[in-house]
C-alpha positions as protocol buffer text, in pm:
chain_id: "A"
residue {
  index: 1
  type: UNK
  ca { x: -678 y: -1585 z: 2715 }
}
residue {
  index: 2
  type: UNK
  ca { x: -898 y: -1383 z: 2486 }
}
residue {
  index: 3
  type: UNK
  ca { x: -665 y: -1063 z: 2541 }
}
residue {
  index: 4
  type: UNK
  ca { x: -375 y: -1273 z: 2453 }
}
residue {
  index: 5
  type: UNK
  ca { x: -527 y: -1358 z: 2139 }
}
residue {
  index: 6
  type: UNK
  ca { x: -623 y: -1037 z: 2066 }
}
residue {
  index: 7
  type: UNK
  ca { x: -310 y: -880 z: 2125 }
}
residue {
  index: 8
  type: UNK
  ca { x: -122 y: -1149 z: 1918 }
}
residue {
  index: 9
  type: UNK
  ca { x: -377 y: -1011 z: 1632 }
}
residue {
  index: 10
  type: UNK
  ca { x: -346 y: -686 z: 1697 }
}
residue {
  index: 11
  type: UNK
  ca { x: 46 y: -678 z: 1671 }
}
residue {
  index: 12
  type: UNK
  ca { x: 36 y: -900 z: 1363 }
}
residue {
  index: 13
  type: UNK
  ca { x: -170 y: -678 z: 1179 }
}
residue {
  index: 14
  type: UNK
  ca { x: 12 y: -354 z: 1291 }
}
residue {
  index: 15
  type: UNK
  ca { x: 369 y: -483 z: 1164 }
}
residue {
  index: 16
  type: UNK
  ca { x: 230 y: -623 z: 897 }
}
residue {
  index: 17
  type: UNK
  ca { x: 107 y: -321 z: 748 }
}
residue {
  index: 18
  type: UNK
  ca { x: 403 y: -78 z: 875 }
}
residue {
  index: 19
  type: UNK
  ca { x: 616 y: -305 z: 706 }
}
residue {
  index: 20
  type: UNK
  ca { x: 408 y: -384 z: 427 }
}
residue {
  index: 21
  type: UNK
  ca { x: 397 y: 23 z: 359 }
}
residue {
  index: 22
  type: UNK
  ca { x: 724 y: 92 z: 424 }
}
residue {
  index: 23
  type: UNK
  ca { x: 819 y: -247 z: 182 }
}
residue {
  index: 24
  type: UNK
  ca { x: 636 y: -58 z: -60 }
}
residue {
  index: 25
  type: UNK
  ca { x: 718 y: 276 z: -57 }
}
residue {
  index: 26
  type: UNK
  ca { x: 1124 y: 238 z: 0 }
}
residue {
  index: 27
  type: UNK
  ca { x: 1144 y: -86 z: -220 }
}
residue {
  index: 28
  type: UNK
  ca { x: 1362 y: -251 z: 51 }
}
residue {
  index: 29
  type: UNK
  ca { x: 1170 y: -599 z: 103 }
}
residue {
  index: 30
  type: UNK
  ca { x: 1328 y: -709 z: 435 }
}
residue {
  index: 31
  type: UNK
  ca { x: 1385 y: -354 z: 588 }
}
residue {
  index: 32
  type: UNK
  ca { x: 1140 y: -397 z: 884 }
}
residue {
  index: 33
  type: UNK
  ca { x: 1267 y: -738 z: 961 }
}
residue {
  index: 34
  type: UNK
  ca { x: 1630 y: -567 z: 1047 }
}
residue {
  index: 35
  type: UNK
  ca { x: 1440 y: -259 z: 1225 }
}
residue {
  index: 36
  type: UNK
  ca { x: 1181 y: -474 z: 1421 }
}
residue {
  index: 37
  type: UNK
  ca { x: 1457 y: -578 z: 1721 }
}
residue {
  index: 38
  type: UNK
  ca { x: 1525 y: -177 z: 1768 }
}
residue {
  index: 39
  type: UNK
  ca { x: 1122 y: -162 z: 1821 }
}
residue {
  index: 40
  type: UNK
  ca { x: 1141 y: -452 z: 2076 }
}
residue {
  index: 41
  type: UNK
  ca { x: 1422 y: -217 z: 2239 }
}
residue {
  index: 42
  type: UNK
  ca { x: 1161 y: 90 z: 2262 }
}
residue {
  index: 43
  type: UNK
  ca { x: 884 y: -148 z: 2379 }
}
residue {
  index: 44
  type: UNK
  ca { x: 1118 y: -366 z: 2644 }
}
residue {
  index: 45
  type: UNK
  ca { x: 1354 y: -128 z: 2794 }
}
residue {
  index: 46
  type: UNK
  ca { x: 1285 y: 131 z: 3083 }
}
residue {
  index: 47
  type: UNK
  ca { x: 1541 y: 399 z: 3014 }
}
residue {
  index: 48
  type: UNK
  ca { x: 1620 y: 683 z: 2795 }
}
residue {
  index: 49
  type: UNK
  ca { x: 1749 y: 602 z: 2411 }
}
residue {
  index: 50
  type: UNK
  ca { x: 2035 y: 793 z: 2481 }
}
residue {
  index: 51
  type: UNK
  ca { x: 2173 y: 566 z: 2799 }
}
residue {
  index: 52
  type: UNK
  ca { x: 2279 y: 311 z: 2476 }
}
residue {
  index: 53
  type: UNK
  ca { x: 2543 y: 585 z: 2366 }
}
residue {
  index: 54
  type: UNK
  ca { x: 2601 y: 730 z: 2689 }
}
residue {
  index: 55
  type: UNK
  ca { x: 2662 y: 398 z: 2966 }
}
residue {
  index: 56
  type: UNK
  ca { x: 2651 y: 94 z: 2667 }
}
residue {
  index: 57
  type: UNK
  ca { x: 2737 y: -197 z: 2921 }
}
residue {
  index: 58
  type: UNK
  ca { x: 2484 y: -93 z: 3165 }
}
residue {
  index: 59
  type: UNK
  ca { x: 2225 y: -42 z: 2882 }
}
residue {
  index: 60
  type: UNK
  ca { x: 2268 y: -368 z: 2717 }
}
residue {
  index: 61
  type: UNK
  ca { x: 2320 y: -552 z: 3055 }
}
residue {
  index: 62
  type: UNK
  ca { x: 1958 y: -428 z: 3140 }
}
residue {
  index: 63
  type: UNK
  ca { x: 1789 y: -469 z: 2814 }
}
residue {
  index: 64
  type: UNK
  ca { x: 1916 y: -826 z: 2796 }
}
residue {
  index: 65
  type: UNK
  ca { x: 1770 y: -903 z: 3161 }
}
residue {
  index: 66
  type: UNK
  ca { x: 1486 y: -746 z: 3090 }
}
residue {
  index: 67
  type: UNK
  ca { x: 1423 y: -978 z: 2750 }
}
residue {
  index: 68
  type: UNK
  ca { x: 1552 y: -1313 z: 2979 }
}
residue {
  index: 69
  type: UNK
  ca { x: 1291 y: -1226 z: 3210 }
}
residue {
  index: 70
  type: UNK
  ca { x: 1005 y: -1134 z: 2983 }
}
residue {
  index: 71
  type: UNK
  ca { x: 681 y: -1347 z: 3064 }
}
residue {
  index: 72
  type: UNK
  ca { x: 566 y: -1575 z: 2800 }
}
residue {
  index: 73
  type: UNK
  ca { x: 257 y: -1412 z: 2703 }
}
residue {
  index: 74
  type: UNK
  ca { x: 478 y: -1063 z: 2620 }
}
residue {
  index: 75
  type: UNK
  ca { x: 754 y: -1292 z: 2411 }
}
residue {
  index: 76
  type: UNK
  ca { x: 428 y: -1462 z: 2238 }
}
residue {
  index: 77
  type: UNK
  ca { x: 305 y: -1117 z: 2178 }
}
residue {
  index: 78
  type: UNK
  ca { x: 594 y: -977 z: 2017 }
}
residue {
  index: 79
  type: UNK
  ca { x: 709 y: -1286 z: 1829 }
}
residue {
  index: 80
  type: UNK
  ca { x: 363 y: -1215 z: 1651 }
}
residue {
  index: 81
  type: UNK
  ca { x: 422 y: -873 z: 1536 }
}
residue {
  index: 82
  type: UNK
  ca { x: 787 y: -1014 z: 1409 }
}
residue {
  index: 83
  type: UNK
  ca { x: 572 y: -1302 z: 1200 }
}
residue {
  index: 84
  type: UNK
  ca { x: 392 y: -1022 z: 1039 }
}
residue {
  index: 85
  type: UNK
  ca { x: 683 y: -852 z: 925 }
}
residue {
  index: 86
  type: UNK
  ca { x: 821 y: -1180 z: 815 }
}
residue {
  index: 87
  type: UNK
  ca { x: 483 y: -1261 z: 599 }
}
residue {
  index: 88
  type: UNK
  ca { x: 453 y: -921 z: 514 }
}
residue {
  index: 89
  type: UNK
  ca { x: 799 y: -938 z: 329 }
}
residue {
  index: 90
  type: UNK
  ca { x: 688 y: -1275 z: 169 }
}
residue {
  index: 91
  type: UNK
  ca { x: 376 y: -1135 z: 55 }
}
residue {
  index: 92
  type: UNK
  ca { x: 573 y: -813 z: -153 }
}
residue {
  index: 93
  type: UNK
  ca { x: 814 y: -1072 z: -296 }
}
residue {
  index: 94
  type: UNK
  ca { x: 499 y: -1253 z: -444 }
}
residue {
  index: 95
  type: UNK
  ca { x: 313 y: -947 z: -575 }
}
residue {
  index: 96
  type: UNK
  ca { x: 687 y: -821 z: -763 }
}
residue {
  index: 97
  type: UNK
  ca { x: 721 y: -1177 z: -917 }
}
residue {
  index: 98
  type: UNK
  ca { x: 377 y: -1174 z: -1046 }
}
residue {
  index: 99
  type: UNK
  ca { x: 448 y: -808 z: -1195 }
}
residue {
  index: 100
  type: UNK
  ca { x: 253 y: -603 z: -986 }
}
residue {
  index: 101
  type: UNK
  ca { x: 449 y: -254 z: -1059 }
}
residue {
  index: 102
  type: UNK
  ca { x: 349 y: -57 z: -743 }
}
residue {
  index: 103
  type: UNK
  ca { x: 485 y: -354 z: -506 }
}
């Protein structure tokens, strides 16, 4: 139970600040939300990148198995690290209204 909780921190705080930095740096507020399910793909699947180009129904076949079949401690995990791209989007949209420049 502890390493669950840990983990669920851990990946909260990691997204958030990728996508916090990346927020600030390219100006796009809701980038990482759109490039977080292409992460999931890295982190789920068990095959090369390249079989999405090369065999696309097998690829996609597999990688949605393999996220049906995901235990709930792994979905809790990564639903965590999505939250903190979520709140780290929120949290840029609130520093820009209140006129922080940089953000």
């Amino acid at each position: 139970m502890i390493q669950l909780f840990i983990s669920v921190l851990l990946f909260f705080v990691l997204f958030f600040g990728i996508s916090f930095i990346l927020n600030m740096i390219l100006r796009q507020t809701w980038l990482m939300a759109f490039v977080f399910p292409i992460i999931v793909m890295f982190i789920v699947d068990t095959f090369p990148f390249s079989t999405y180009f090369t065999d696309p129904g097998y690829a996609f076949t597999t990688l949605w198995n393999e996220l049906i079949t995901l235990s709930v401690q792994d979905a809790i995990i990564l639903s965590s690290g999505f939250i903190g791209t979520i709140v780290a989007g929120i949290v840029i949209k609130f520093l820009r209204k209140n006129g922080y420049q940089m953000f």
